[in-house]
BALODO-607810 format. One record per residue (C-alpha): residue in three letters; x, y, z. Coordinates in pm, whole numbers, plus 32768, in hexadecimal, padded with zeros to 4 digits. Example, Ala and Ser with C-alpha at 12.3 -4.5 7.8 and 13.67 -1.06 7.14 Angstrom:
# residues 2
ALA84CE7E3E830CSER85577F9682CA
This chain:
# residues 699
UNK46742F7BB4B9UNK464F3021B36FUNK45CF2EEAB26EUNK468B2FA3B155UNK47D72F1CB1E8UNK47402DBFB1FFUNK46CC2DA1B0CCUNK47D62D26AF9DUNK47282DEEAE7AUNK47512CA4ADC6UNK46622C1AACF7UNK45E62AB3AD96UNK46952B1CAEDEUNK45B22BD8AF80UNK44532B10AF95UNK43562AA7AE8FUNK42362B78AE8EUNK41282AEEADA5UNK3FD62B6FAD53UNK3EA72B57AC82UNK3E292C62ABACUNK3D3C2CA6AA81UNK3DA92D2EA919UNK3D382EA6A8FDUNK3C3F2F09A81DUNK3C8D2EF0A68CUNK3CAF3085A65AUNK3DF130AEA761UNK3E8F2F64A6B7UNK3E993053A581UNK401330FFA56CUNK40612F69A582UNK3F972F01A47DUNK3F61300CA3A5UNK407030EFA3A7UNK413431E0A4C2UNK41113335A40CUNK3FB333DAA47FUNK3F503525A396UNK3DEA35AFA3A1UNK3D603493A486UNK3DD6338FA388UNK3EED3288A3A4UNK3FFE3275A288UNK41153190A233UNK41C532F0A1F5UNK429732B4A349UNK43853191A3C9UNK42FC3032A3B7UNK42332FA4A4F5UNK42ED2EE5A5DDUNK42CB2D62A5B8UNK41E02C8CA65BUNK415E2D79A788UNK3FDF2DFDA7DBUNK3F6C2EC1A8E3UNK3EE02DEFAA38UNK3DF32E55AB48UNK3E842D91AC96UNK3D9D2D57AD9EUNK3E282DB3AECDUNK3EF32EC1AE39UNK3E562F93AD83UNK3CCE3017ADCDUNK3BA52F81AD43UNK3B4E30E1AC9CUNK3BD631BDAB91UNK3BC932DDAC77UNK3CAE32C0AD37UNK3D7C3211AC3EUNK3D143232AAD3UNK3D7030F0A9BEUNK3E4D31DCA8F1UNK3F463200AA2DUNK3F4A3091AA8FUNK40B92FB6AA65UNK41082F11A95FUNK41302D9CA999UNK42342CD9A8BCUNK41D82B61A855UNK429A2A3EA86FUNK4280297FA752UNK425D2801A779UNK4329271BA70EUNK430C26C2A5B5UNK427B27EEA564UNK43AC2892A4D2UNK444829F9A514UNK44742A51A38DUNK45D229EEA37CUNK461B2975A23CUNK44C229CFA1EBUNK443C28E8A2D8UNK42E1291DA3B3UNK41A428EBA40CUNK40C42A1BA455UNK405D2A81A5B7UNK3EFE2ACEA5DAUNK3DEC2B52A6E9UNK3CD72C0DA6DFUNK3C452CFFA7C0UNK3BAA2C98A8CDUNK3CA02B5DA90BUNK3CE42ADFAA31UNK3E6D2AAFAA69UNK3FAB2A5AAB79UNK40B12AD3AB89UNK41E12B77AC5EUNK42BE2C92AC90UNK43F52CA7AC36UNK444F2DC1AD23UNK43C72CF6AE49UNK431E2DC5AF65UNK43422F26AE87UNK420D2E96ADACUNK42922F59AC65UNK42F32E5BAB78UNK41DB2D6BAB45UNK42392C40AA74UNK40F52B29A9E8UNK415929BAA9F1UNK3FEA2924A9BFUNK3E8A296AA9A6UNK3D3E28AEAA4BUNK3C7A2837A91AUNK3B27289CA8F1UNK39CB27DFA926UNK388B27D2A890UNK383728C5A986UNK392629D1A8E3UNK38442AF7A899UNK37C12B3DA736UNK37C82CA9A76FUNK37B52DC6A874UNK38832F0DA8C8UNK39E52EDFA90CUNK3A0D2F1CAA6FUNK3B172EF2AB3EUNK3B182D84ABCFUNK39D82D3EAB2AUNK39802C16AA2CUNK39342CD3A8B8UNK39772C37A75FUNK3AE82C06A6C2UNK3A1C2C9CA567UNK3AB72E1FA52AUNK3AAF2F09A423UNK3BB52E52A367UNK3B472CFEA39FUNK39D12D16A377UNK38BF2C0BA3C6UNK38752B54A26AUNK36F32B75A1FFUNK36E529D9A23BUNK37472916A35FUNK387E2890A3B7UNK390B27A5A4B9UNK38BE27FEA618UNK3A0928C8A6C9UNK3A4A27D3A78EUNK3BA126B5A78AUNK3AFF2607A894UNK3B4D2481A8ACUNK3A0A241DA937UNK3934231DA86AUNK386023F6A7B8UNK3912257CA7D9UNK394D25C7A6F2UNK38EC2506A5CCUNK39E02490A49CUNK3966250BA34BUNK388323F0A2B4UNK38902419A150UNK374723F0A0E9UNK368324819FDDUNK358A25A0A004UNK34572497A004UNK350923F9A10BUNK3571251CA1F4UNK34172555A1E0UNK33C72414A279UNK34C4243AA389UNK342225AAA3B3UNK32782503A3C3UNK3316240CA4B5UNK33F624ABA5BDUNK33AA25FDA574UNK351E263FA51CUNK352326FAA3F1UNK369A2714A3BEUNK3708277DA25BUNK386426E9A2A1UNK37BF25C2A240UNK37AF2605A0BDUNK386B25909FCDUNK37BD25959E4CUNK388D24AD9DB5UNK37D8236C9ED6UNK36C322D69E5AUNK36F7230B9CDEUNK36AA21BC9C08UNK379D217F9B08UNK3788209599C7UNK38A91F8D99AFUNK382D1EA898A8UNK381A1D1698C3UNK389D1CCB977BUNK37101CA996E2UNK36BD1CF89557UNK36EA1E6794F0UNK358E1EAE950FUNK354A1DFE9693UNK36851ED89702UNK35F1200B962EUNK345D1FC0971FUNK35221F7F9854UNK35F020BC9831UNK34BE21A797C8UNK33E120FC98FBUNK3513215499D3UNK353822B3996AUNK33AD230999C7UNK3408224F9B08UNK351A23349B34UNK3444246B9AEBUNK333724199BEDUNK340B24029CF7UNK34B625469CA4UNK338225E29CA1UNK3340253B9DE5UNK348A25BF9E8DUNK3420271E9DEDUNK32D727029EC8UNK337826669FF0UNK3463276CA00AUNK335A289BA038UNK334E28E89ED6UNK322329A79E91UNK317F28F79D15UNK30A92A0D9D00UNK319E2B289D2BUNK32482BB89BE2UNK336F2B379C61UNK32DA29FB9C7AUNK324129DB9B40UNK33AB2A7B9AA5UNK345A29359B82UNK3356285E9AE1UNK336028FD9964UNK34E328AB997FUNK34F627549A17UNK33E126D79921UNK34AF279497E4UNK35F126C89856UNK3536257F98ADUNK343C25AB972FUNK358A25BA966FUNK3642249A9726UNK352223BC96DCUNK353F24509554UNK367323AD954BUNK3613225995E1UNK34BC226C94F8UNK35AE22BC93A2UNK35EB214A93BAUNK346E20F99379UNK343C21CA929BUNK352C214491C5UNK34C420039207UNK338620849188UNK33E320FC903EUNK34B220119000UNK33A91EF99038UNK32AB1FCE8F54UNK33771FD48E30UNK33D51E4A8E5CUNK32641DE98E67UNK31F21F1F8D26UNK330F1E8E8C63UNK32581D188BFBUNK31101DF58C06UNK31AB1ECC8B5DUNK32331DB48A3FUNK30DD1D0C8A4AUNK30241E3389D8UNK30E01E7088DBUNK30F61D108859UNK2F5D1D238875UNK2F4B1E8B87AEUNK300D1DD586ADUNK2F261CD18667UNK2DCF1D96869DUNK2E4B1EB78575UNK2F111D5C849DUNK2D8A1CAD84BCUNK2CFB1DFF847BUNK2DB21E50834CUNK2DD71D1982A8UNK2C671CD682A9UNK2C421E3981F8UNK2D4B1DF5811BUNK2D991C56810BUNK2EF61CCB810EUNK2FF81C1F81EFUNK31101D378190UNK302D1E7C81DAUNK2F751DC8830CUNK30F71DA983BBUNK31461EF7832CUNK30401F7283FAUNK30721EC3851EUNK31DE1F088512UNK316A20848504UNK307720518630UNK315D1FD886FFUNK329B20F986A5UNK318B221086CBUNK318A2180887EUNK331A2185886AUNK331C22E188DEUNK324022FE89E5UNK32B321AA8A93UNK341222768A6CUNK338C238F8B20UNK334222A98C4FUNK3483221C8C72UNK3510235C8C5DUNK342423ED8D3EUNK344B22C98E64UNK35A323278EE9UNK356424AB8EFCUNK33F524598F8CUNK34B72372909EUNK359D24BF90F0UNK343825AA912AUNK337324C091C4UNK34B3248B92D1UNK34D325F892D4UNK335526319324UNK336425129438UNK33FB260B9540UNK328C26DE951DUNK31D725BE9550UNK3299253A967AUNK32942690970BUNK310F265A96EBUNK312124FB976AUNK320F254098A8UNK3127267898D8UNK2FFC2590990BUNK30B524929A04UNK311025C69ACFUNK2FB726039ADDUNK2EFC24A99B23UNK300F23C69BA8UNK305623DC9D27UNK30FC22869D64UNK31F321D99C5FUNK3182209B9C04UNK32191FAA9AC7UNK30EB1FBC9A00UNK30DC213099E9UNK325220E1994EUNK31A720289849UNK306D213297D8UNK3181221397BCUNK3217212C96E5UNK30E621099623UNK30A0224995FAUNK31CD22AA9566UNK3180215D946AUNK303A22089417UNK30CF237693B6UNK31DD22E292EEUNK310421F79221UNK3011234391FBUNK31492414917BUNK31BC233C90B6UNK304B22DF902BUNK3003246C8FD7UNK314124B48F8DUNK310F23768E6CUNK2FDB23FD8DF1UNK305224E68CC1UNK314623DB8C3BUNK302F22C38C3BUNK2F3723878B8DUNK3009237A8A88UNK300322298A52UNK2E9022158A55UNK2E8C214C8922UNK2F3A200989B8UNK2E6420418B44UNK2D4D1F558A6DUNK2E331E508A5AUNK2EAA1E6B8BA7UNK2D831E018C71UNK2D171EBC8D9EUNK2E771F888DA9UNK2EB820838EA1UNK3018210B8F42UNK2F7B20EE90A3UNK2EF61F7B905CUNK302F1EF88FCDUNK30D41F81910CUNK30031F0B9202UNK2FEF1DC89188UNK31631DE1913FUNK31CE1E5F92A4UNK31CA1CFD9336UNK32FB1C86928BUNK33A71DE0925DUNK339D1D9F93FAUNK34501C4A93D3UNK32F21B8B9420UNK32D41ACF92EAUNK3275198E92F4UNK31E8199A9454UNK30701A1D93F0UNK2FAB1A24952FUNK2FFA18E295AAUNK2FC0194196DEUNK313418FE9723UNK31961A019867UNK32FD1AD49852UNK34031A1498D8UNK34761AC89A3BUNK35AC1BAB9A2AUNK36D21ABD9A7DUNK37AE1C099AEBUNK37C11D599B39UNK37131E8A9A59UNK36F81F8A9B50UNK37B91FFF9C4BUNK373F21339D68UNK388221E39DDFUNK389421B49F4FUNK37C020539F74UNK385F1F599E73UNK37E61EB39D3BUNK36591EA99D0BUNK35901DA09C30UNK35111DDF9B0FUNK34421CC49A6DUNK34591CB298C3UNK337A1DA2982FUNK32141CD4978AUNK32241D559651UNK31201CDD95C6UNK30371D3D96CCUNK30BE1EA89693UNK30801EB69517UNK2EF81E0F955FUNK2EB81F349657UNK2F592045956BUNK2E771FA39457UNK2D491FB0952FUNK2D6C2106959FUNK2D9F2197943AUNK2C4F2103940BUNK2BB5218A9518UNK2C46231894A3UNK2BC222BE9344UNK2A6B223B93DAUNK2A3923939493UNK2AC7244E9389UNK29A523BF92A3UNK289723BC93C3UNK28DD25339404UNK298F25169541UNK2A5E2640957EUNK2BC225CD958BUNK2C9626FB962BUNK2E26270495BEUNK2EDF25D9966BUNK2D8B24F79687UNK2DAE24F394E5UNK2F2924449501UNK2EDB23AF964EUNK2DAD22F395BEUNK2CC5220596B7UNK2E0D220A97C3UNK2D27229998D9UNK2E40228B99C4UNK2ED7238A98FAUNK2DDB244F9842UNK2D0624B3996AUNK2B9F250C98B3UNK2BC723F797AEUNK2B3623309884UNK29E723CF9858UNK2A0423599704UNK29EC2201975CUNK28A422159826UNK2834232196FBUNK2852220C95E6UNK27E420D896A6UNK27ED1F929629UNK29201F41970DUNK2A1C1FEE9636UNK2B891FB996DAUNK2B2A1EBA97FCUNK2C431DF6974CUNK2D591F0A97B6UNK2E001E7398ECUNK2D9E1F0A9A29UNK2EA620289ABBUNK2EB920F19C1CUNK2F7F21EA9C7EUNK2EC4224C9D91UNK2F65220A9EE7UNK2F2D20F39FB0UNK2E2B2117A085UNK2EC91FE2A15CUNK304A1FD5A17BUNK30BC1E6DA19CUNK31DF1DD4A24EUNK33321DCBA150UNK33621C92A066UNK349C1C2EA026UNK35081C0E9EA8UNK36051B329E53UNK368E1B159CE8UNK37C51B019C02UNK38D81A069C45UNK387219049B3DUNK3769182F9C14UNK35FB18689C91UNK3508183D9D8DUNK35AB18C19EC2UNK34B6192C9FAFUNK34E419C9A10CUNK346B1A9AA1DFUNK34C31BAFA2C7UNK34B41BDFA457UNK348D1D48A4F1UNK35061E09A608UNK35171F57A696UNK33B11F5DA68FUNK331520B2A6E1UNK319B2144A6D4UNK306F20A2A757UNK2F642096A644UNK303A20CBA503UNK31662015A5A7UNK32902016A4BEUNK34141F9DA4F0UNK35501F16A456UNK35B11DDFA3B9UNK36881D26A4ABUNK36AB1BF9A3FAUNK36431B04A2E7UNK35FA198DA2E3UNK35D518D5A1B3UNK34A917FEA150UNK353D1753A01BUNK367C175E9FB9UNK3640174E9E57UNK3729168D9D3BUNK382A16CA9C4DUNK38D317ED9CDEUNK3A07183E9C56UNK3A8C193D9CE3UNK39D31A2C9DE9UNK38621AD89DDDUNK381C1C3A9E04UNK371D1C509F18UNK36371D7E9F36UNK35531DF3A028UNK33FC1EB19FFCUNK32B41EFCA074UNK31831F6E9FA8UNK319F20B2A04EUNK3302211FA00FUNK32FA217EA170UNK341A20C0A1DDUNK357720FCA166UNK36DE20BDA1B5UNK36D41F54A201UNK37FC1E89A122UNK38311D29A13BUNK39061C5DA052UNK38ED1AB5A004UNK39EE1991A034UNK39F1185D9F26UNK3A4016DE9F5FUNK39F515BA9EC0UNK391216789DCCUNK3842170E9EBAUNK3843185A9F7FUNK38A217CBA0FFUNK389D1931A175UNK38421A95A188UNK38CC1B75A259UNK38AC1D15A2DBUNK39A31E00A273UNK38BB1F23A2DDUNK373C1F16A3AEUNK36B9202CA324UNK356B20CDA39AUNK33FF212BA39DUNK33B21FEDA319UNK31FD1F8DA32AUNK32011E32A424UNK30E21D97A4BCUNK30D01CE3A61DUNK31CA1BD8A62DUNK32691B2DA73AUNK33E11B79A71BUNK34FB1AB8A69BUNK35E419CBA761UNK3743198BA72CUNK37321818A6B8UNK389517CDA640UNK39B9184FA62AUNK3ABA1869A4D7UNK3C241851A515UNK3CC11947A40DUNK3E1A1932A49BUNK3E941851A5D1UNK3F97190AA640UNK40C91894A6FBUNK41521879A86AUNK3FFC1867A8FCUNK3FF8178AAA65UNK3EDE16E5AAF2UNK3E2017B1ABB0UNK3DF718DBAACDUNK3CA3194FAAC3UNK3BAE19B8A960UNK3AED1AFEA9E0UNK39D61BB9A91DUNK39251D05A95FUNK37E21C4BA9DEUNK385C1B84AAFCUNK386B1A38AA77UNK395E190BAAB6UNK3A071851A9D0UNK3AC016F9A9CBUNK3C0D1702A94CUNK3CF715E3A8D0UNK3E671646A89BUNK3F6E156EA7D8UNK40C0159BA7B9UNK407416EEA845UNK3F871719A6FCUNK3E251747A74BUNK3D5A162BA68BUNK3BFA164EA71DUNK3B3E1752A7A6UNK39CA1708A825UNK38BC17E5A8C7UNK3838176DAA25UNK373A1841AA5CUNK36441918A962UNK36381A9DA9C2UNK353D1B44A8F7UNK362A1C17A7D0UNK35C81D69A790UNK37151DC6A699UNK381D1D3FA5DDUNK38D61C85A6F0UNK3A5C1C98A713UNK3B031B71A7C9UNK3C121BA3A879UNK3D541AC2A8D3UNK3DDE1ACFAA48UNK3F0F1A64AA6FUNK40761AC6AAF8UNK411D1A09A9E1UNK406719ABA8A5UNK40361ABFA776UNK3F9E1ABBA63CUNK3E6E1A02A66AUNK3D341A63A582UNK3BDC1A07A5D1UNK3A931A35A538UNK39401A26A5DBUNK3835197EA52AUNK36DD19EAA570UNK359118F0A57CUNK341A191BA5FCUNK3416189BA752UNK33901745A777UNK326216CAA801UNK326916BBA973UNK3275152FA99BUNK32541554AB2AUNK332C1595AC82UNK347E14A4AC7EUNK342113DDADE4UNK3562132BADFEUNK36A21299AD1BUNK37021147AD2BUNK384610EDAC99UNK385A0F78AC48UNK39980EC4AC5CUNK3A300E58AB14UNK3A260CD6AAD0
């Protein structure tokens, strides 16, 4: 019987005939996507718009796996069902359907057995297996990248919306440094990663005197600029390029006049304190003048009247130079702040250059240094006006502009009063700094005085070469005996003997040559002495072994909290990163501190892993019977003692060996809402094999 009279020729009615197909190579999708109207070879929008939502398919089965016999420009065009949700642009509403060549998709035909009117209802997602490139064949794996859609210079996530574990991976966030890290370690060098505003450290101020805030936020800004430079490096940047060196010129130019501003404060400071401490010179030497012309003159003339004529006249003929520097402080304060951005351009040139590893005390020769080229500004730029009161400098003892600001600089930095009583900085009591992606970061309270005794002694040392005939090359002259910064100064120190500048403190930024398990910072909240410490898992590597922090115990609670700590983690290294935990208060003390995030790449040492030693009952639900279970990912059994159908008590039988941040999990038909905690411990000395339990009646 002829199967045209059995068929209905209605759509649904006559079978469903589905298939799987591929999307056609990019070039034939072109009167869709680019226009219908084809004149000289080239597609133009000249013509009728392309029909919605349709590309052209290659079904297996149906049509050949060549182009010979069937070429991609003649193959059918298969309409796509939108999902739902996705809109159909009524009302202006939709979402738009994508593939790319090379997809794999299912679908059916509308036309049942006559195979002409493909329609796409889905697509099979792609692996990590999908093919980075290759000739679009028919049937074959080749990239989804065209023409259109190139391949960007850097990678990008994997094509791939597989929902195994690890294919494909989310985008981590992490700075350039830190890709890098991922990249050393599992070889995955994923720019997907980046993101330049992680990592950054930002000043937020603790409420400290003008000047503390004014250190902190300079030592934080050269913080910030070596681990810019850093990203620039981790992220393939060739320094020695032109490009490099223009990428360097510029982020030193924006960092030198940042710090300008934060250093306008000192210098200031600085003038301001030098014409307080001239002014009774200033008085006294003109009292003195007085009297050495009125002694003068009256024994020449034993007359009272012309002796304090003359004395008068002595001390009016200093009226106008002492005018000239009071007039000559406030526009000297404006050049010398203009000037600073040269000399931080120098300075930030020379940490480039010599520092490969941030530490505080490279912060503070900074600091100095910058102390030591305003106090020589201001000191030259003096020089004219103090000439001209040459007359009174007799009276004035052993005057100089640099002396009175040295010896001045103490309490223009709010140290008066304290000397060198040996008398340490008080720790920071809250947060300074804060790195964008990690938290809040300690920063202890700048020691002053400390800073001003190693600017002081490294002045000397530039004056001691200068005088000794040591060559002192461009930044070594404002950089003085800071060998950290000044590279061949140091050779000054060893020229001149004699132990000139042993009493500079000692600064590396060399990296560590050992990286040491993280340490676990606790500060803020109003109280002190919290100690803890941190337990690792995830361990991988054999000889430099290195893992995630999986939990922390505290060693000392601490006193007179007040309201929560910030907690930070770090290792000497700066290896690890990612790991966030936060702190819990009572009573005072800090009772808890628990993961938000692991982190990785973290230096450990041999350990014996953590145990689950008690258990913290957030929430205790409600409806729960007895006989619901506590489960964890490590196989371990818990007691559990339920209440009103609250659970009040949850405690570990046995002690699996944790290798994560556990989850425990309720089981239970009835109960919800319950919230429990895991609390990690070491595991305990073995104290020997349990031989028998003997329960012994109550009496």
């Amino acid at each position: 019987m002829d199967q045209a009279l059995i068929k209905t020729n209605f759509v649904g009615k006559d079978g469903f005939r589905w298939w799987i197909g591929q999307i056609a190579p990019d070039p034939v999708q072109a009167p869709q996507t680019k226009g219908t109207a084809k004149t000289g070879g080239r597609y133009s929008k000249d013509g009728p718009p392309p029909f919605s939502n349709r590309y052209k398919v290659r079904i297996m089965g149906y049509h050949p796996y060549n182009t010979i016999e069937l070429s991609d420009e003649d193959l059918p065009w298969a309409q796509v069902i939108s999902p739902p949700g996705y809109g159909t642009g009524s009302a202006g509403l939709f979402k738009t359907i994508r593939f790319q060549q090379g997809d794999t998709v299912i679908g059916f035909f509308l036309d049942g057995d006559n195979a002409q009117i493909p329609v796409i209802f889905g697509a099979f997602g792609n692996s990590q297996y999908k093919a980075a490139e290759g000739e679009p064949l028919p049937f074959q794996s080749f990239t989804g990248y065209t023409s259109t859609l190139k391949e960007p210079s850097e990678g990008v996530l994997a094509s791939s919306n597989s929902t195994g574990a690890i294919d494909p991976e989310s985008p981590k966030n992490l700075s350039a440094s830190d890709a890098k890290k991922v990249a050393d370690s599992s070889g995955n060098k994923n720019k997907a990663f980046l993101n330049s505003a992680v990592g950054k450290v930002i000043h937020l101020g603790s409420g400290d005197s003008k000047t503390v805030e004014a250190v902190n936020k300079m030592k934080t800004s050269v913080e910030g600029f070596t681990q810019e430079l850093d990203n620039l490096k981790a992220g393939g940047l060739d320094m020695a390029s032109d490009f490099g060196q223009d990428k360097l010129k510029g982020l030193i130019g924006d960092k030198a006049q940042h710090l300008a501003g934060v250093g306008s404060g000192i210098v200031g400071g600085m003038s301001n304190k030098l014409y307080e401490n001239m002014t009774p010179m200033l008085n006294g030497g003109l009292s003195s003048l007085y009297d050495d012309v009125y002694m003068k003159v009256f024994l020449a003339t034993k007359s009272p009247m012309f002796a304090n004529k003359a004395g008068t006249a002595a001390q009016a003929s200093m009226l106008s130079p002492i005018g000239d520097i009071e007039g000559l402080l406030p526009c000297l304060t404006n050049k010398v702040t203009n000037n600073l951005t040269n000399s931080l351009t120098s300075i930030l040139e020379s940490v480039a250059n010599n520092v490969f590893s941030y530490a505080d005390c490279v912060g503070d020769q900074v600091t100095g240094a910058i102390m030591n080229d305003v106090i020589g500004q201001i000191s030259e730029g003096m020089a004219g006006a103090i000439s001209g009161i040459g007359k009174l400098m007799k009276y004035m003892g052993d005057f100089s502009v640099e002396n009175v600001l040295r010896n001045g600089v103490d309490a223009l930095l709010g140290m008066a009063g304290m000397g060198d009583c040996g008398v340490s900085p008080s720790p920071h009591t809250g947060a300074a700094k804060y790195r964008v992606g990690f938290g809040p970061i300690v920063q202890d309270a700048p020691d002053l005085s400390a800073i001003i005794k190693d600017a002081n002694t490294a002045k000397a040392i530039s004056d001691a070469a200068a005088i000794a005939g040591v060559p002192l090359d461009g930044v070594q002259d404002i950089l003085g005996g800071f060998s950290l910064l000044s590279g061949g100064i140091s050779n000054a120190k060893s020229a001149l003997g004699g132990g000139i500048g042993d009493g500079i403190r000692s600064c590396s930024s060399a990296l560590p040559t050992l990286c040491e398990p993280p340490k676990i910072n606790i500060f803020g909240g109003g109280g002190r002495d919290a100690e803890a410490i941190p337990f690792y898992g995830n361990i991988v590597g054999d000889v430099r072994k290195t893992g995630s922090i999986i939990g922390i115990k505290m060693t000392n609670p601490g006193n007179g909290y007040l309201y929560p700590p910030f907690v930070e983690i770090v290792d000497n290294c700066k290896q690890g990163y990612g790991a966030i935990a936060r702190a819990t208060v009572k009573d005072g003390k800090v009772n808890e501190i628990y993961m938000v995030s692991e982190g990785e790449l973290y230096p450990i040492q041999d350990g014996t892993p953590p145990i689950i030693s008690t258990v913290t009952i957030i929430n205790p639900g409600s409806g729960y019977e007895e006989g619901d279970t506590v489960v964890d990912d490590f196989g371990n059994k818990f007691d559990v003692k339920i209440s009103f159908g609250a659970i009040i008590k949850v405690t570990p039988i046995n002690s699996q060996d944790i290798t994560d941040i556990p989850t425990l999990t309720v089981i239970s038909s009835t109960g919800s809402g319950a919230i429990l905690k895991a609390n990690l411990d070491v595991r305990p000395e073995f104290q020997g094999e349990v031989k028998q339990v003997i329960d012994c009646p109550e009496t």
